[in-house]
N, C-alpha and C positions, 0 to 999 in steps of 0.2 A: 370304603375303598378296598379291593382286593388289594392279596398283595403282590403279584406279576405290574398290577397298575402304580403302585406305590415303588417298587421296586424300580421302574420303568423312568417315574418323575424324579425318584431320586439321581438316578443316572446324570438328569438332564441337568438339576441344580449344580453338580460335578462338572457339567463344561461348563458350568455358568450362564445358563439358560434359565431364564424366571419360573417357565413354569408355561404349560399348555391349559386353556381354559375356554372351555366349549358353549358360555351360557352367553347366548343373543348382546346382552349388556356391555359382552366384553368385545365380541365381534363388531358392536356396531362403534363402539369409544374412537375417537379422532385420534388422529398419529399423533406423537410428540414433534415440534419442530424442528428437530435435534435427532440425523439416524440412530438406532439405536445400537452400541456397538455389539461387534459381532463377535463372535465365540475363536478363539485361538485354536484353529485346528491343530490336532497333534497325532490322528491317527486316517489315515485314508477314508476310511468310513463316516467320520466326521462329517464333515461338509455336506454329505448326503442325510444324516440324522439334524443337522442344523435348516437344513434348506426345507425339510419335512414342518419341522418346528415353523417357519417362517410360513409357509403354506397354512400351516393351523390357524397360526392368527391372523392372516388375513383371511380366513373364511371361504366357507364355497358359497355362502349368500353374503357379503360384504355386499355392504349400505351406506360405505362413509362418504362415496361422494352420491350426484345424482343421476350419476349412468344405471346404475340398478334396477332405475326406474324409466328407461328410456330405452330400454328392448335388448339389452343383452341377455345373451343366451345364458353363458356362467363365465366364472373367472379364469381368464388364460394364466398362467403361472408362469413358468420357464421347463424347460425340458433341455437334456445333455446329460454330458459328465460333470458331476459336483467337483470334478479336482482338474476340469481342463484349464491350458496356459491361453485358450482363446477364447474368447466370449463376443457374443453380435448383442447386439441393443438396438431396436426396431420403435418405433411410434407407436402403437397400438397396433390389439388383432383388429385382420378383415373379416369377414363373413364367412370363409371355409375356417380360421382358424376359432372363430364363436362358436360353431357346431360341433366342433371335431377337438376344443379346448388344448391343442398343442399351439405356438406359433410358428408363422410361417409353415405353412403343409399346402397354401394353395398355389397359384403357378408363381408366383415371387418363391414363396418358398422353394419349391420345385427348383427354381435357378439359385437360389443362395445356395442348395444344396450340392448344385451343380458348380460355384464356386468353389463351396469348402473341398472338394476335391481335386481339382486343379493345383490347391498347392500339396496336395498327396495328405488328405486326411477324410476322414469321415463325421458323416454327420452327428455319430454319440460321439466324437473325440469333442466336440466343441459344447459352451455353452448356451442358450438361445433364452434370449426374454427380449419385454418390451419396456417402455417407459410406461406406459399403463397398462394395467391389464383386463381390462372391460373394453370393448367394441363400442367407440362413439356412434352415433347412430349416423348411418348414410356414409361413415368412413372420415368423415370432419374432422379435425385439427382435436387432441387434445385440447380443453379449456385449462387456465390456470387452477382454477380453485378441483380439479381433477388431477389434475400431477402434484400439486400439492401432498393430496391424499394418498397418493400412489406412489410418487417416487422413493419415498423411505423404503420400501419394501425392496423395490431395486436395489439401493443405498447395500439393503442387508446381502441381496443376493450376491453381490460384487464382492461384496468384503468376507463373504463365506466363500466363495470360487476363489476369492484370489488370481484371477488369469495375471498372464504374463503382461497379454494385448488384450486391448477392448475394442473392438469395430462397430462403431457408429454409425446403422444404416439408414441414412436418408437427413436430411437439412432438421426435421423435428428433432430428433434423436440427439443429433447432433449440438444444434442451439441449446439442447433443456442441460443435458449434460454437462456442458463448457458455459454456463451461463454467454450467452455470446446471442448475438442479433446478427451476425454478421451472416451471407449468405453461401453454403455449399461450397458455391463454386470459389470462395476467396478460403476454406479454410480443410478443405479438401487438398490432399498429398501434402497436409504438413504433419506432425505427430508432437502430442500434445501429451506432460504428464497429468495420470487421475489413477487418483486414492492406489497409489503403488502400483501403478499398471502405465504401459504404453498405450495413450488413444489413438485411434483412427480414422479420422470421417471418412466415408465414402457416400456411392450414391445408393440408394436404397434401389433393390431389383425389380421393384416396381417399375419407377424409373426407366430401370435399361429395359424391361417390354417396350416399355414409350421411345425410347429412346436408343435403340440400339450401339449407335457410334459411341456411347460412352461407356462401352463394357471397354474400351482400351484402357479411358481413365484407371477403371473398378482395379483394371487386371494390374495394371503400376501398384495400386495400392496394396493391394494380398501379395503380391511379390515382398514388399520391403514387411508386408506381415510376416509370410513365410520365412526371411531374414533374420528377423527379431526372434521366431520362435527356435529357431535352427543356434541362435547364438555368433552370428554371421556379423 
């Protein structure tokens, strides 16, 4: 091992970070049932070397569940600010965000971006992930034994951001997050606490393509966001 590479994991053991590890064996190991806790930031830069970290172990060829093998392109991750007060939480990538490995970039995208602006922010000010990050095939529901395997990683990204608010886009999102069966529309404009943050549900922009009249719902809800975040 040089030593810039030693140097480098030493760093990491220092946040309290196990340790980065590249060999297929470890990449393909199942999560623990239990997230795994996340590193106490204490310097801005943090949360962006933690979130790197978190990216490692889950792999750019992750095989823990059976989407791997069921036509995804690669791993969607999350993309943003590591240290924003806002974070969106989506269902899985569609089809532009399987090619192009950011989420939300295609016309959903497109309009959540055009939301986060409306409450006068920009789209690097915010966090952006999903609850899975592999492309069901045909765009289908998360399976359980697939969020399963994937939501720890969320778990981490959450608790390494920190946001203030969490927004929950669309009824998936939603349900997996708040363990809850209950539907959208009964649990949408209330706010709910999770792991030290304010939640959200709203409806996913998918959604308002389909459904236009319900960008009023959306817009109530980023208001009492923009509230929260302002300290209002």
């Amino acid at each position: 091992m040089n030593e810039a590479l030693k140097a480098h994991l030493e760093f990491f053991e220092e946040l309290g970070i196990d340790g980065v590890r590249l060999e297929p064996e470890w990449r393909a190991r199942g999560e623990p049932s239990e997230p795994i806790e996340p590193i106490e930031p204490l310097e801005p830069n943090e949360p962006k070397i933690a979130l790197r970290v978190i990216r490692e172990e889950l792999g750019a060829d992750c095989s823990r569940c059976k989407l791997h093998a069921l036509g995804r392109t690669q791993v969607v991750f999350g993309v943003g600010n590591p240290n924003a007060d806002l974070m969106f939480v989506g269902e899985a990538p569609g089809a532009d965000e399987d090619i192009q490995g950011e989420p939300f970039v295609g016309r959903a995208g497109q309009l959540l971006t055009k939301i986060i602006e409306a409450i006068d922010l920009k789209r690097e000010d915010v966090y952006i992930a999903n609850v899975i990050k592999c492309r069901p095939p045909g765009n289908r529901n998360p399976e359980p034994d697939e969020v399963e395997q994937c939501e720890p990683f969320l778990f981490r990204q959450i608790d390494t951001v920190k946001p203030k608010v969490i927004v929950a886009l669309g009824k998936f999102a939603a349900q997996c997050l708040l363990r809850t069966n209950d539907p959208i529309t009964r649990i949408r404009g209330r706010e709910f606490t999770y792991r030290d943050a304010i939640l959200i549900p709203t409806y996913h922009p998918a959604y308002l393509l389909r459904t236009p009249s319900a960008k009023r719902d959306v817009w109530e809800d980023m208001k009492k966001v923009r509230a929260i975040l302002r300290g209002e």
